[in-house]
C-alpha positions in Angstrom: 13.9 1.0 -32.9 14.3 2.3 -29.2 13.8 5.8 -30.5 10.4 5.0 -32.3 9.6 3.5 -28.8 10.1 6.3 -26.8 8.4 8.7 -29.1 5.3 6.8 -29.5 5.0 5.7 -25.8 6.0 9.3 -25.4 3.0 10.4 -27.3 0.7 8.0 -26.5 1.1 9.0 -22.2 1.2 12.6 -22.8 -2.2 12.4 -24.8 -3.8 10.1 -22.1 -2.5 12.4 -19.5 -3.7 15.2 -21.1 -6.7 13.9 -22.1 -7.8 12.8 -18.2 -6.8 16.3 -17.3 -9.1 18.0 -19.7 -11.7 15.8 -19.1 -11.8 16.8 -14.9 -12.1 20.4 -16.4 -14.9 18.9 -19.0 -17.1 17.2 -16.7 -16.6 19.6 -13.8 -18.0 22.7 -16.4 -20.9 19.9 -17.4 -21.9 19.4 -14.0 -22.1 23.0 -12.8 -24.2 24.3 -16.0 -21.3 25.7 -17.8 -21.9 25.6 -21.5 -18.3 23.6 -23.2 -17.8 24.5 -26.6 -14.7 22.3 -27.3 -12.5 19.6 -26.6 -9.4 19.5 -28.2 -6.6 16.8 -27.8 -3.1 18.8 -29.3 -3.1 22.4 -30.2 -4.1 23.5 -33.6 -4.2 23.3 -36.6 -7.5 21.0 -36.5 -7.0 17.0 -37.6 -10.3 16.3 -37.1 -13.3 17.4 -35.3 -16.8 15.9 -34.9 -19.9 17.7 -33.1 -21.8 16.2 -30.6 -24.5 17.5 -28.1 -23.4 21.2 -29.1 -19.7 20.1 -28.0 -16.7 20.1 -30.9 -14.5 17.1 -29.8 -11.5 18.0 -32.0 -8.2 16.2 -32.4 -5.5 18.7 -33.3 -2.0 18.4 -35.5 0.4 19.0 -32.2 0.2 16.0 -30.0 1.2 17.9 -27.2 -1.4 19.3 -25.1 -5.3 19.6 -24.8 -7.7 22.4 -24.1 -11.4 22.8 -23.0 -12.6 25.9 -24.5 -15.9 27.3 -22.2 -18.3 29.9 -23.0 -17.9 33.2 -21.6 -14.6 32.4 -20.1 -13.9 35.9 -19.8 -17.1 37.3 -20.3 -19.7 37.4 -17.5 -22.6 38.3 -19.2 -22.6 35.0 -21.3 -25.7 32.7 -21.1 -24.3 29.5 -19.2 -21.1 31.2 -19.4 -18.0 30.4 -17.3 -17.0 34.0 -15.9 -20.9 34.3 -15.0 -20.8 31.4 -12.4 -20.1 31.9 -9.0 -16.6 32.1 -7.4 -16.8 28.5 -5.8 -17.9 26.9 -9.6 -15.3 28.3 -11.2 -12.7 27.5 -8.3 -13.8 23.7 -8.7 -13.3 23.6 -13.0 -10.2 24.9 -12.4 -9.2 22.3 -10.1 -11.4 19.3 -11.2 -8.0 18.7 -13.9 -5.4 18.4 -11.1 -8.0 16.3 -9.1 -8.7 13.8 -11.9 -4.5 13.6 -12.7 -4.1 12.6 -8.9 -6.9 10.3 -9.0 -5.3 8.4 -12.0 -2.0 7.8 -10.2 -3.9 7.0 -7.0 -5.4 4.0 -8.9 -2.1 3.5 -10.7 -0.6 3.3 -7.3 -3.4 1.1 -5.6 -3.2 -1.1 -8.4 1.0 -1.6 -8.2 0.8 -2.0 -4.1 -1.6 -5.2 -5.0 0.6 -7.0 -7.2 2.7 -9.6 -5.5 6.2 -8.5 -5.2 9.2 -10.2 -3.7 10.5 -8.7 -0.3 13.8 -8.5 2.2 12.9 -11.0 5.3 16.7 -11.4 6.5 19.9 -10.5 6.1 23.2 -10.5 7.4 25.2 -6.9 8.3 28.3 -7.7 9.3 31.3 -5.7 11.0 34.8 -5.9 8.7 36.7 -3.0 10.5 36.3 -1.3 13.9 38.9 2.0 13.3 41.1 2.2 16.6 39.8 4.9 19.3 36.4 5.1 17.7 33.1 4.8 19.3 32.6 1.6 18.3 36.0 0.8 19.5 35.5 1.9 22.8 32.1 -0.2 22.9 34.0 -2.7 22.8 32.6 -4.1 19.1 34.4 -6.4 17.2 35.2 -7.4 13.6 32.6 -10.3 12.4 29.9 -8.9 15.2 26.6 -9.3 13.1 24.1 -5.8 13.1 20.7 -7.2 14.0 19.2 -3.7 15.5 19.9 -0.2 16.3 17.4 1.1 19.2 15.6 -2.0 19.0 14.2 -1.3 16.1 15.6 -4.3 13.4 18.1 -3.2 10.8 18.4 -5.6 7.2 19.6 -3.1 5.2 22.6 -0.7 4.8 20.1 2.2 4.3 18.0 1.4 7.1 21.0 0.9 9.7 22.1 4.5 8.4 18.9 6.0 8.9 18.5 4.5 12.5 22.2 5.9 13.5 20.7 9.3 12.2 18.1 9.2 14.0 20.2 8.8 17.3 21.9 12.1 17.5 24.2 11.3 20.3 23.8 7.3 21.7 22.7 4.3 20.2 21.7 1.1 21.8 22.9 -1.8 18.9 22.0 -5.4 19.6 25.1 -7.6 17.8 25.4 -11.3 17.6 29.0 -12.2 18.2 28.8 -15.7 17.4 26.1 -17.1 18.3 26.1 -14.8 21.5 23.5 -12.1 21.6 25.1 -8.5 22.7 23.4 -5.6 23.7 26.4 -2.4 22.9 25.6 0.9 23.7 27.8 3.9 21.9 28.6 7.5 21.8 27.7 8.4 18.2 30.0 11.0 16.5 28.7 14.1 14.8 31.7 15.2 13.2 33.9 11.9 12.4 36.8 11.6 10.3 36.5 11.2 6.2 35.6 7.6 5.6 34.9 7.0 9.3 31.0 7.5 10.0 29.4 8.0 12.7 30.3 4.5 14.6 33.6 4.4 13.2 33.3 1.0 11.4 33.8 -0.9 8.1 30.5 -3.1 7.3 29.4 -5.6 4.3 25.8 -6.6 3.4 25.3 -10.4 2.9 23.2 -13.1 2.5 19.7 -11.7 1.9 16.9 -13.5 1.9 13.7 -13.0 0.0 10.2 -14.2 -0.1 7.0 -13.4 -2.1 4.6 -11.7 -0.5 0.9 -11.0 -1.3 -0.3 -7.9 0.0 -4.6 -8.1 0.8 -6.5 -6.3 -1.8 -8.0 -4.6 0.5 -5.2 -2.6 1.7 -4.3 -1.2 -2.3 -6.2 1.6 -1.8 -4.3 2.8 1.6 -0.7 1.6 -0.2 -1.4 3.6 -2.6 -2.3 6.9 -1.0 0.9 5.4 1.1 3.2 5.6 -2.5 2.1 8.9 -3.4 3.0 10.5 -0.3 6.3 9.0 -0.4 7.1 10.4 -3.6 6.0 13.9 -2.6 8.0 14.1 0.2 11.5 12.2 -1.4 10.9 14.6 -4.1 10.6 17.8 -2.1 13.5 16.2 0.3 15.9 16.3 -3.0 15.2 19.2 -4.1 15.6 21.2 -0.7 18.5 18.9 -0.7 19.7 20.3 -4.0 19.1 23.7 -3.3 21.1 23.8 0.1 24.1 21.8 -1.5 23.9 23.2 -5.0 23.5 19.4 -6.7 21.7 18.0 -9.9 18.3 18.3 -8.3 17.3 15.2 -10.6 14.5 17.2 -12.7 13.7 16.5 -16.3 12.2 18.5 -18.7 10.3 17.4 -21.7 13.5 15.4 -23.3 13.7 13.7 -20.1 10.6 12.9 -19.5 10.2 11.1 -22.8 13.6 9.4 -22.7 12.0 8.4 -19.2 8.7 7.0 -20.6 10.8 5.2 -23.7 13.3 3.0 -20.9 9.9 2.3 -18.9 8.5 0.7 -22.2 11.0 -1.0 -23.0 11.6 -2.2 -19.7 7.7 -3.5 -19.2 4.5 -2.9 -18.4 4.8 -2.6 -14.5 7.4 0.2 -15.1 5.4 1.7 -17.8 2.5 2.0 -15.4 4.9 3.5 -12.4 5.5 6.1 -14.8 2.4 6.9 -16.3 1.2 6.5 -12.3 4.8 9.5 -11.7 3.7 11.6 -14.3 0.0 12.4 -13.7 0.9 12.8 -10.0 3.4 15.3 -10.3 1.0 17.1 -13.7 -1.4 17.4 -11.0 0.5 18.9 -8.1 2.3 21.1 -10.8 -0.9 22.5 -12.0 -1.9 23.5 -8.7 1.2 25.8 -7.8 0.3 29.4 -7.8 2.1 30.1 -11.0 0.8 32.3 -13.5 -0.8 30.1 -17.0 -1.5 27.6 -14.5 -4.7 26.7 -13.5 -3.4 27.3 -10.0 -2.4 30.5 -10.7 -6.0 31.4 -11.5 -6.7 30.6 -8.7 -5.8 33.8 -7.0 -7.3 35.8 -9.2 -10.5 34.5 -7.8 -9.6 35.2 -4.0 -8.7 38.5 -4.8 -11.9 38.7 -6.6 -13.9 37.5 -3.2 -11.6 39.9 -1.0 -12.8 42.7 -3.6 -16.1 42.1 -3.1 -17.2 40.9 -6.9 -15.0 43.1 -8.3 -12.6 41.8 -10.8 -9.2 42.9 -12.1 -9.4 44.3 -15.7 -9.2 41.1 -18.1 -6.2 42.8 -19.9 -4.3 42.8 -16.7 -4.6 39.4 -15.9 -4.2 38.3 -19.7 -0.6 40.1 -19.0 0.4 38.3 -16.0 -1.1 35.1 -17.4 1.4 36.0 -20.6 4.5 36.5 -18.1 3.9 32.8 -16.0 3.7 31.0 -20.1 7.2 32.7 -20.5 8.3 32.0 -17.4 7.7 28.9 -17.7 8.9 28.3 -21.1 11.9 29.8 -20.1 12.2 27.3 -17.2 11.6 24.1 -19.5 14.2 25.4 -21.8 16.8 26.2 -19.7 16.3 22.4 -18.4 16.2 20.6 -21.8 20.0 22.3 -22.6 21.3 22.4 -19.3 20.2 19.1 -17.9 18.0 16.8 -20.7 20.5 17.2 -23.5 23.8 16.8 -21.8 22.2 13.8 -20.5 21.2 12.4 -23.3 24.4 13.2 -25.2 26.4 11.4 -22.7 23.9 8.4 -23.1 23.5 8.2 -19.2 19.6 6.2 -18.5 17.2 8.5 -16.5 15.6 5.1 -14.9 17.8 3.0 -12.4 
């Protein structure tokens, strides 16, 4: 049963997905004069197809993709024609798909930060260890002193006491309750401690937290959620500059992954569904805009080097060719994912979802 889940949810995101990025090319063509001719859900052979208003809406056999095919995409002299438009119209078609991807996981996002969600209010960091001739040893802390700050800024979790001590390359200013005795502890912070060690040189246990629900104001969705995104983009181009430095699992997925992914998030409920529909179409539409060849951002070049050229374009052959290389590339780059990351993976039955 869990494997007929994840392929339908699988199928069923992809094509909405797809389906809101064709339609930013579809309207964006519309609006500027550009004559559509079809728009297909999944790559042929043709399912169905019905006409409407001189447009074929089609629905194809391989639920996989989507396409807008234009008039005159490559041929300028066309009557309402794509290559016939100016540099700017065809620069905003190519981008109105990315644009409509990012707004779908902006309101995916707005919609998640206004749902009520349970969060940390207090907690208890407390001291176990203090390792002889460490800096916290020559503070002067002891065993059972309680972590309330760390440069008066206050600390409730493990991660956020870490990333305050990184952020204080050299001293830190802790505030401890020893007791019921408020401290104030300043200490050297080591940059190169022993294995084990840290920074401070102590032993520590989180304890006691304490939740409440909270109720963000509607109003403020729409800022969260621009909030969200950004905090994805840059955790996710962290790891991966991360993973490149240190040679690590960057924690990619290809199209295995993604659809063992979407299958744990339906099963898992509608919230987590929506977080990674909400994933998905953000990264599609930052993806799409990378200056890859087959891309629609790699078109996008093409058209600069068109403007610095005066009007003058690069022989269609030519850029047919270098399109060609970027959908090798790129399938080259999916595959070598799906066998060296998605499959092994899967085969060890590890979950993508935490």
């Amino acid at each position: 049963m869990s494997i007929i889940i994840t392929i339908v949810s699988f199928v069923i995101v992809l094509s909405v997905l797809v389906l809101i990025h064709e339609l930013g090319h579809f309207w964006a063509a519309r609006l500027l004069g550009i004559r559509v001719r079809e728009l297909g859900i999944g790559f042929p052979p043709r399912f169905r197809g019905i006409s409407r208003n001189g447009v074929l809406y089609s629905l194809n056999a391989i639920p996989v993709g989507g396409f807008v095919r234009l008039e005159g995409e490559s041929d300028p002299t066309a009557q309402d024609g794509y290559a016939g438009k100016p540099v700017w119209a065809r620069a905003i078609v190519l981008i109105a798909g990315s644009g409509m991807n990012l707004l779908l996981a902006w309101v995916i996002f707005a919609g998640l930060a206004a749902l009520p969600y349970e969060r940390l209010v207090d907690s208890t960091i407390v001291i176990v260890e203090v390792m002889p001739d460490s800096p916290a040893d020559d503070a002067g802390l002891q065993a059972g002193d309680v972590i309330r700050s760390v440069n008066g800024v206050d600390v409730l979790t493990l991660d956020q006491l870490a990333a305050r001590v990184s952020a204080s390359p050299e001293n830190a200013t802790l505030r401890v309750l020893r007791g019921s005795t408020p401290l104030a502890v300043r200490l050297a912070l080591r940059a190169n401690p022993p294995p084990g060690q840290g920074a401070m040189g102590v032993s520590i246990r989180w304890t006691d937290p304490v939740f409440e629900q909270y109720r963000p104001a509607l109003w403020q969705a729409p800022v969260n959620g621009v909030r969200l995104m950004g905090n994805i983009v840059t955790f996710t181009a962290t790891e991966l500059g991360r993973a490149i430095g240190t040679s690590s699992d960057p924690g990619i997925a290809g199209p295995v992954g993604i659809a063992q992914a979407t299958g744990e998030a339906a099963q898992a409920g509608i919230v987590q569904l929506l977080s990674i529909v909400g994933l998905l179409s953000l990264n599609l539409g930052i993806l799409n805009l990378l200056p890859i060849p087959a891309l629609d951002g790699g078109r996008l070049p093409f058209l600069v080097l068109e403007t610095l050229r005066r009007g003058r374009r690069l022989p269609p052959q030519m850029e047919n060719l270098i399109h060609a290389a970027g959908f090798v590339f790129l399938l080259s780059l999916i595959l070598f994912v799906t066998l060296g990351i998605d499959l092994p993976r899967l085969a060890q039955g590890n979950p993508i979802l935490p």
